[in-house]
N, C-alpha and C positions, 0 to 999 in steps of 0.2 A: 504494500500500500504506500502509495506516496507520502510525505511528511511535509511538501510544500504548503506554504498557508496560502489557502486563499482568500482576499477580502470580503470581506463582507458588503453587500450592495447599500446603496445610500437610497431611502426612501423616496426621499423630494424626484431621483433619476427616475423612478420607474413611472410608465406610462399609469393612468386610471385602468384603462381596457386591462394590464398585466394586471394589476392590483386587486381590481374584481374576479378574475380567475386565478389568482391566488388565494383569493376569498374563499369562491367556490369550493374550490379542491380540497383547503384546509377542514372548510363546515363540512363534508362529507364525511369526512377521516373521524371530525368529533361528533357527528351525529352518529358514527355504525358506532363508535365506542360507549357514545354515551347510551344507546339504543340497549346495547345488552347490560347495561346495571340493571333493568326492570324485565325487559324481554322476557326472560327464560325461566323467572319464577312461574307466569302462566302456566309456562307446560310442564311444571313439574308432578303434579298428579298425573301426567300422563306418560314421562318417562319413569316414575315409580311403576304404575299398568304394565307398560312394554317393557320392561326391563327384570320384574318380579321382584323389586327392590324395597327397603320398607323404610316411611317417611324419612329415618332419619340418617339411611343410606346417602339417599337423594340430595338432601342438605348439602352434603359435600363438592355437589355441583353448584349450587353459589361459593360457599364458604374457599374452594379451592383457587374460586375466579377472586375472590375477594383481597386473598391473602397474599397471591402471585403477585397482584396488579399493587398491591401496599409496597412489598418487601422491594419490585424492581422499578417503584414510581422514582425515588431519589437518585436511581442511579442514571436519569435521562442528562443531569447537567453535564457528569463527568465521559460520557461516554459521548454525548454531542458534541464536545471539548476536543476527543482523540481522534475520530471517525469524520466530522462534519454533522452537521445539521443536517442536512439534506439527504445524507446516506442513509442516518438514523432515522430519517421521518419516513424514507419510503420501505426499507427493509420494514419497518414497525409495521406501515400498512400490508404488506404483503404478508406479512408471519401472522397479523391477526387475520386477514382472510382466509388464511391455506388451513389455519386453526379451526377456524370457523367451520369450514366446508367439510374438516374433519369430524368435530362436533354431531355434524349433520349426520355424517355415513357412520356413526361410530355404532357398534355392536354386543357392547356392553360397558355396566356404570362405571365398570375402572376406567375402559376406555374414554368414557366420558370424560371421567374428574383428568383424566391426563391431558385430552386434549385443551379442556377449560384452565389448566394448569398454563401451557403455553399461550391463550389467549389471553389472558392476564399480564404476563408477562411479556408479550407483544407489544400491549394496548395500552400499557402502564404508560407509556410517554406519549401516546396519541394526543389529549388533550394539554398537555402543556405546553408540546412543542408546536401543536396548532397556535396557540396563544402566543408563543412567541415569535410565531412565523407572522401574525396578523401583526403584530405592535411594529415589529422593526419596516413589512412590509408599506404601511402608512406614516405619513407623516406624524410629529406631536401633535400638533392642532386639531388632526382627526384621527386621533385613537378612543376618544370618545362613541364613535361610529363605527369605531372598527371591534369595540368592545361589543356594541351592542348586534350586531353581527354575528361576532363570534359567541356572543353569550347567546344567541338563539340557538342554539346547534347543542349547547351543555344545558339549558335549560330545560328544551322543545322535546329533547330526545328522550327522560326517561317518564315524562309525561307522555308522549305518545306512547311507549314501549309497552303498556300492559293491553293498551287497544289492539293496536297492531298484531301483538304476541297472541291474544286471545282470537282474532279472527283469523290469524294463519293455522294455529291448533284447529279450531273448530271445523273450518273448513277444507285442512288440505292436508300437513302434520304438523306432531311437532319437530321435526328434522325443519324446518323452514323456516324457524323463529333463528338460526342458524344460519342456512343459506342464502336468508334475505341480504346475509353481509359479502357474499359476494358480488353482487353488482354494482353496489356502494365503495366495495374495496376497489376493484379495478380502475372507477372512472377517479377516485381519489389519487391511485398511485400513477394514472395516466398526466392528472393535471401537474400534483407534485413534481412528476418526473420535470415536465416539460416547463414550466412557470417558477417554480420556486429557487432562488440562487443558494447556494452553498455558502457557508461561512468560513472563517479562519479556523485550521485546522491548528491545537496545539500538543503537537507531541511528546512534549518535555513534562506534562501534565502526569503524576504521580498517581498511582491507584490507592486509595489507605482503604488494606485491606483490614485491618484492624476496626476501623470504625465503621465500613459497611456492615462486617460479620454483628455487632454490636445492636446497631439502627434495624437490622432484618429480625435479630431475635427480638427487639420492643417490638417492632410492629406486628410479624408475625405473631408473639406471644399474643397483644392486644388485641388482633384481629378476633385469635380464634375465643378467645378469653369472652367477648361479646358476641361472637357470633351464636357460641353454645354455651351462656352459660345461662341463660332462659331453659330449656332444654333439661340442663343437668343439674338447676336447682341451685346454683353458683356456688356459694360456696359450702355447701353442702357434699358438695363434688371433689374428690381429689385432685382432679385432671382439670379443675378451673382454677385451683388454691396454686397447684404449680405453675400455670399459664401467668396467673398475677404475680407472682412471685418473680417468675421471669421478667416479666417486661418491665415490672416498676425497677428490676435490678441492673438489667440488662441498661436502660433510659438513662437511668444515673451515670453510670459508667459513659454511656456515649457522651454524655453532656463533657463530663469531666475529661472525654480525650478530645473533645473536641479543641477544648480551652489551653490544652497541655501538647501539643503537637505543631510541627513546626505544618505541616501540608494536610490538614484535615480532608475528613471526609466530605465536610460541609463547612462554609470557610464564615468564621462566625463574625465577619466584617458585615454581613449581610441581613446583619440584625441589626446593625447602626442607622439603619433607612425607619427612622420611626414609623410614619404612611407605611409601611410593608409589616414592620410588627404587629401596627394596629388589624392592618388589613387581615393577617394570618389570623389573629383574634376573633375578628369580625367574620372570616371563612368560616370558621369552625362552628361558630353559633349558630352562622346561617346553615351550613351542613345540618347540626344538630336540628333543626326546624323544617327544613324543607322536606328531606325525605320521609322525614318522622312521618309527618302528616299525609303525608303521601303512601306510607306501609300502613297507616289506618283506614283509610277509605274503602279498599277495596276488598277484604274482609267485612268490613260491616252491611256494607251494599246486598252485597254474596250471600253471606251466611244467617243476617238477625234480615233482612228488608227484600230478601228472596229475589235478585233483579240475576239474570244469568250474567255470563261471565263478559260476554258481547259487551252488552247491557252496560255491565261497569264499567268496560274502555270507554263507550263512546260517552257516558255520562260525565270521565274523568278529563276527555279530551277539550272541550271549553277552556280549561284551566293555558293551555298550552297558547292557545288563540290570544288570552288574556293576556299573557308573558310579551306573544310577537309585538302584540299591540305598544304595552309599554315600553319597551325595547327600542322601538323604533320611534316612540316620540321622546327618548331620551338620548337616544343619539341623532336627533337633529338639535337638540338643545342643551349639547352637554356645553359646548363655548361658551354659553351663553348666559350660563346661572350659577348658582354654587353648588355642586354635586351634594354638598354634607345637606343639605337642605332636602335634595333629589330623595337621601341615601332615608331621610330622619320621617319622609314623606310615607316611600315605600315598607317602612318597618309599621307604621300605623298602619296602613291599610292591610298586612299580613294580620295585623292583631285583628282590626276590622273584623276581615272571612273568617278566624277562629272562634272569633266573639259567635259569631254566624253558626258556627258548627256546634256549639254548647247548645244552641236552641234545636237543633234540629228534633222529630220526632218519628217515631213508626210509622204515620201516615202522612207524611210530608209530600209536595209534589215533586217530580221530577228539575222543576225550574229553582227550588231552594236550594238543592243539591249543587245546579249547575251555576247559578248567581252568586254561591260562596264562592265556588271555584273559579271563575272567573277573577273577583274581586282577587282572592287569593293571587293566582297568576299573574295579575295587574302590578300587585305589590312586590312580588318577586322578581319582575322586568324594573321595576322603579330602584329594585336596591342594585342586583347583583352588575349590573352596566356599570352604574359611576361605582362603584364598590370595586369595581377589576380596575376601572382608571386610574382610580385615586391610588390603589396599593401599587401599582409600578409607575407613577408619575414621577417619583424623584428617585425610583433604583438606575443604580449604575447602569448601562449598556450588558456591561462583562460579567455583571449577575442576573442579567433576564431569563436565560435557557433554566439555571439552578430555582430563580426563586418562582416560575411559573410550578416548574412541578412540586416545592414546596407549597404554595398553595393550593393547588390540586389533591395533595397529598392530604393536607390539613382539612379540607372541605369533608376529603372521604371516610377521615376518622373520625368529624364530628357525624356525619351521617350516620353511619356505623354505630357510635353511643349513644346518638337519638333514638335510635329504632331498637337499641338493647334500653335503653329506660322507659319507652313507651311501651313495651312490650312486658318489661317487668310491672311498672303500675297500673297497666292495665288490669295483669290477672293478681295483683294484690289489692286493686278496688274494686275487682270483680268477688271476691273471696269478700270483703269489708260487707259490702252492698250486699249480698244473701246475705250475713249474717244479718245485715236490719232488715232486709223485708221481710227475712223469714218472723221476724217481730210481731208483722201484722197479719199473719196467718193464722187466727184466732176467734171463735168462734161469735167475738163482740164485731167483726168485720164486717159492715154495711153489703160494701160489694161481692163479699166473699159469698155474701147468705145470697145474694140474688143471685148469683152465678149456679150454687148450688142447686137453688129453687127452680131452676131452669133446665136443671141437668150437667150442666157443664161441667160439673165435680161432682165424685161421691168419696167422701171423706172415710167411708167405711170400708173401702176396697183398696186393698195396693196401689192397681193403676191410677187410681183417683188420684193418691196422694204422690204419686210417681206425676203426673200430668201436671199438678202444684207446682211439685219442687222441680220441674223445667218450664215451667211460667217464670216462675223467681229466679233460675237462674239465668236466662233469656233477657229479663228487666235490668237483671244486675246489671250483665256483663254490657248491655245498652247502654245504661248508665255510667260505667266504666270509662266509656268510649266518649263521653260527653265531657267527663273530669279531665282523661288527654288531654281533648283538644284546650280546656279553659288552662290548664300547665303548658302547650307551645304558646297560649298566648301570652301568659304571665311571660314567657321567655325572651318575648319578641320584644316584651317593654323593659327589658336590661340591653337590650342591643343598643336605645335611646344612648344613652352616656360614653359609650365608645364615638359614638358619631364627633362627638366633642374631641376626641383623642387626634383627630384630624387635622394636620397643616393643610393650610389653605394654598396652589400654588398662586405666585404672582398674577401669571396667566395660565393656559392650559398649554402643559408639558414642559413648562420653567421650574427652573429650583425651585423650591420652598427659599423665603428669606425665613429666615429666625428670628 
């Protein structure tokens, strides 16, 4: 391999027409990426079917894609570094499609989890190095546009993905929630190849191998640590007591070699850019929040309000429309206003839709389900656009490749501990809630005697009392679902005071003065 550097292209040079098909190419790459974080849960009851495998086989088939894509997400800065950018973005497109396809033809769940293992590990840099292809691609003055853009593709994708995912199952299989990524992959690595310029290659750039082996055991540990410890009861479990164990030990240590090492894994100059700390803060929260809400929905839909699986996509896909919408009227108006404003706007209207989802009831219409979600979406386009500005508007050049995929990284661990805390209080307010309705189960119960009077119960028969105590627990665990959502909203209103942690730049894509 050659060791010549090549320059990297100067934005202001390239034509519009280039610019938009770099656009293109890159949003395809982070659409099939961002497509499968949600895709493939759909068809998992049905490769559990075809496969003879039992639920918690199956799991392995996220949990494998999850852990891959954590452990090989950090390594996009330094290998973009030795390789090129360009090399790295399009081999990545091609390994996650050849995966994918694999996926597809695979013939059993080992082969599955193996093949999901390498599209993980493919995929891990698809969306960061998209991001950093879009910011260097565009001028400062419209990376606000160029955010809003590229945040269509990470937003749009794992909102469409349970629609999508569910009508390819339904209709055709689930090998195709898989294959869909081949036509997305090729026109991706068509455009890349042809549009996107190569960067300075640095060969002189050290591997520490100490501090990746480090960073892979915290995240690994923590991935799987939340993935399964709902499942296995946490710490009731030995195999999650060791998992935590690891990773808070493993963490510590990487911190301290970070700090104590002449050529780090991760070069801790890049925490100096306050905008980028805050930012990685503000990732995480919004991680924790977005998908949370997003792994509750479509369970409640499904299994307490009976809507089939279809049903749910397309109920869910409004939200996605919502997002374009605001997206696109924030990047015609990011020059224009003060993003923190943008950022303080869209975190209330997220509260907003969740306010919205605490009311919801059993016999709600279809249009309250999809007017949260909207709203929702709306607010989601208002934060995460000026939110990706503001956190690289005053990083260095020479840390973009590093700290896109720390933010990418950060976004997915809070998601990740969103969806392990909403999942845990969900079934410990579901467990609380029987315990008190079962309260009013009593023979001084108004409704209970008309119920009975009617036939609806007979208190003196098993099944009677079997049909009760799955009334109560059906209310509960409803009610459970309404507590979530009112805890992402409480959540949404601490993101408020980070907004404030914010420099303001001079203009859009100048220093920060101090």
């Amino acid at each position: 391999m050659s060791t010549d550097v090549i320059a990297a292209p100067q934005p202001q040079k390239q034509g519009v027409d280039r610019r938009l098909l770099i656009t293109f190419s890159v949003m395809l790459a982070t659409i099939m990426q961002a497509l499968d974080t949600t895709i493939a849960n759909v068809a998992l009851p049905h490769m559990q079917g075809a496969m003879g495998a039992t639920q918690d086989q199956t799991s392995w088939v996220l949990t494998s894609y999850i852990v891959a894509a954590a452990i090989a997400m950090p390594l996009t800065g330094f290998v973009a570094a030795r390789i090129g950018r360009k090399r790295l973005f399009t081999w990545s497109v091609v390994g996650f499609t050849v995966a994918s396809m694999l996926c597809g033809a695979a013939q059993s769940l080992d082969q599955i989890v193996i093949f999901r293992l390498l599209q993980g590990i493919f995929g891990a840099s698809l969306v960061p190095l998209s991001q950093s292809v879009m910011l260097d691609a565009w001028p400062k003055e419209k990376h606000g546009s160029a955010m809003a853009m590229w945040g269509m593709g990470v937003m749009v994708g794992p909102i469409l993905g349970p629609a999508l995912g569910g009508w390819l199952t339904e209709y055709y299989s689930w090998r195709w929630v898989f294959y869909i990524n081949i036509p997305f992959g090729a026109l991706a690595w068509l455009g890349i190849s042809a549009f996107v310029s190569e960067t300075a290659i640095d060969a002189k750039r050290k591997f520490d191998l100490l501090g990746f082996f480090l960073l892979s055991v915290a995240i690994g540990s923590l991935q799987l640590f939340l993935d399964r410890g709902q499942s296995k009861e946490w710490f009731a479990s030995g195999e999650i007591i060791i998992e935590a164990v690891l990773a808070a030990l493993a963490f510590y240590l990487f911190i301290t070699h970070i700090f104590t090492v002449k050529k780090p894994f991760i070069e801790p100059g890049i925490f100096r850019d306050k905008n980028f700390v805050v930012g990685l803060l503000f990732s995480f929260m919004m991680g924790t929040i977005l998908l949370a809400t997003m792994a509750l929905m479509p369970p409640l839909l499904q299994n307490f309000m009976n809507y089939p699986v279809i049903d749910v996509g397309l109920l869910m896909t409004p939200r996605g429309f919502g997002t374009m919408f605001s997206m696109m009227v924030v990047g015609r108006i990011a020059g224009k206003v003060d993003l923190r404003y943008v950022i303080a706007l869209g975190v209330v209207v997220m509260a907003v839709s969740l306010w919205q989802m605490t009311q919801f009831s059993m016999w709600m219409s279809q249009w309250e389900i999809i007017s949260s979600g909207v709203v929702q979406g709306i607010g989601m386009g208002l934060t995460f656009v000026p939110l990706s500005t503001l956190t690289f508007s005053t990083l260095a050049p020479s840390y973009r490749t590093e700290g896109t995929s720390l933010y990418s990284l950060i976004r997915n661990i809070g998601s990740s501990i969103g969806i392990s805390m909403v999942t845990t209080y969900l079934a410990q307010q579901s467990q609380r809630n029987h315990s008190v309705f079962s309260g009013f189960i009593n023979p001084f119960n108004k409704a209970l005697q008309h119920d009975i009077q009617h036939g609806a119960y007979n208190l003196h028969q098993m099944p009677g009392l079997m049909a009760i105590n799955n009334e109560v627990t059906r209310q509960a665990t409803v009610m459970a679902y309404y507590q979530d959502f009112r805890l992402m909203m409480f959540l949404c209103f601490l993101l408020l005071p980070l907004v404030l942690l914010f420099s303001k730049p001079t203009k859009v894509g100048e220093t920060i003065l101090e």
